[in-house]
C-alpha positions, 0 to 999 in steps of 0.5 A: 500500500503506498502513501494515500493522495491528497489533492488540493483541486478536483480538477487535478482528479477528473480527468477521464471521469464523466460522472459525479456522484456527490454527497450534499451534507458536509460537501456541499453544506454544513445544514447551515450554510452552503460551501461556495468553493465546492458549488462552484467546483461541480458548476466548473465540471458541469461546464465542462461536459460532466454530469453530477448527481447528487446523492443524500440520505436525506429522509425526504423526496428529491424536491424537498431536498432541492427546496432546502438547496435553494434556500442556502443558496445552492444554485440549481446549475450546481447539478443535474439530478438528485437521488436521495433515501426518501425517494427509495423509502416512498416506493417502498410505502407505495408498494405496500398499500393498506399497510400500517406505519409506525413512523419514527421521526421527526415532523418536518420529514412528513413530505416523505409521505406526500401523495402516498397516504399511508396508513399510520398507527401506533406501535402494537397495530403496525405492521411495519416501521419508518425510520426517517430520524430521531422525534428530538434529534437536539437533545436525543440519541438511539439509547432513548428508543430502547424500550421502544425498539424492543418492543419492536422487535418482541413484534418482529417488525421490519423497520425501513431506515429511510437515512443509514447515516448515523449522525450528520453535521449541524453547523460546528454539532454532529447530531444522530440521524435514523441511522443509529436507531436502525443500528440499535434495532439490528444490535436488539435481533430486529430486521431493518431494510435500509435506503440510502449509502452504503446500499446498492439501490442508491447508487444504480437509480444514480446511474441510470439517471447520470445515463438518461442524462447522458444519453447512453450508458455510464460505465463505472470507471468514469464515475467518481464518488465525492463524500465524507462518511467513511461508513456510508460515502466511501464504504458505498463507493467501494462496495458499487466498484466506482473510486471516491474522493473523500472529503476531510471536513465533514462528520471525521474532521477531528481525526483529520486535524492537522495532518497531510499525509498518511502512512500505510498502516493510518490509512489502513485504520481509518479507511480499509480500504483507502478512498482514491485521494483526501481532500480537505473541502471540495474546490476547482 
């Protein structure tokens, strides 16, 4: 294993690289404010031929991903799609009507359910859970929905994790997203079904739409991942065969404070397998 890259510029990455599949959360914005360098980075790619698909474990449709977008100031000429675990998670409800839902999440998740109208129930009459994040993700973590989550599984209900990711920054605060509680549910014997990075289904509706775009197939050596969760963006990447390009600012910065360059062993102890290169914030 040799020394790990690290590159100050994406353009010094892309050459031969058709496709982008960002992530949106910690490289494009923080959930605060948008990362101006890194919009105009997949504006300057686009520009010059390539196709970017954002891909996030946001809990909600595409639009409702694009309306927060906007409201950062992320212009729309920034990228070409967006694929995102609420999307994924509302075909699953919509493939399974007169089902009853005990939904765990918060209410600004609601548009998750938008046009479905889903069946929602308490705890002991459902028949199978969504996950789409924490009631009170600013003062709560998985411990507080043990109890729930076993009786739960003493059901033996699915829970469909509509954001695998386990926490997400807010501004300079990592909170918990749906994610650790899938991860609890699965410690306590229960089945979990989870949408978004690093499972597979996130990344092939991701290519057929950079294709459609395209207009004809997209080969995965002309792909290249951009994300800054070793567990889902870099884990994701690895697992669907395409490179990825991790980003150092995002959920892991601590770790990454102050160093680079990496010897062989650190790079095998934070990544396994190593992304293609570090860098510290995307930028042209």
């Amino acid at each position: 294993m040799t020394e790990l890259k690290f590159a100050e510029r994406l353009r010094d990455l892309v050459g031969g690289v058709d496709v982008l599949l960002s992530d949106i959360w910690g490289v494009v914005h923080n959930g605060l404010v948008a990362f101006p360098e890194a919009c105009e980075a997949l504006q300057a790619f686009r520009a010059q031929g390539g196709t970017v698909i954002l891909i996030t474990n946001a809990p909600r449709p595409a639009d409702s991903v694009q309306r927060q977008l906007r409201k950062l100031h992320v212009a729309d000429e920034t990228y070409d799609a967006i694929v995102s675990s609420g999307d994924l998670t509302r075909n699953f409800v919509a493939d399974h009507p007169g089902q009853k839902v005990f939904w765990v999440g918060p209410e600004r998740d609601n548009s998750i359910y938008r046009g479905l109208d889903p069946v929602l129930a308490q705890l002991e009459e459902a028949d199978y859970i969504v996950c789409t994040g924490l009631f009170d993700d600013e003062t709560e973590s998985a411990e507080n929905y043990r109890a729930m989550m076993l009786k739960a599984r003493e059901r033996k209900l699915p829970l469909i994790c509509a954001n695998p990711d386990i926490v997400v920054e807010r501004g300079d605060r990592l909170i918990y997203c749906a994610g650790a509680i899938a991860e609890l549910y699965l410690e306590l014997g229960g089945a979990v079904i989870f949408y978004g990075k690093p499972h597979r289904p996130i990344y092939e509706r991701a290519i057929a739409l950079a294709s459609e775009r395209r207009g004809q197939p997209v080969m995965l050596n002309q792909v290249l991942a951009i994300g800054d969760s070793v567990r889902t963006d870099l884990a994701g990447a690895h697992d669907f065969g395409i490179d990825c390009l991790f980003v150092t600012r995002g959920i892991h910065s601590e770790e990454f404070e102050g160093i680079d360059q990496l010897d062989p062993a650190s790079v095998k102890e934070l990544f396994g397998r190593p992304p293609r290169a570090l860098t510290r914030e995307l930028r042209w």
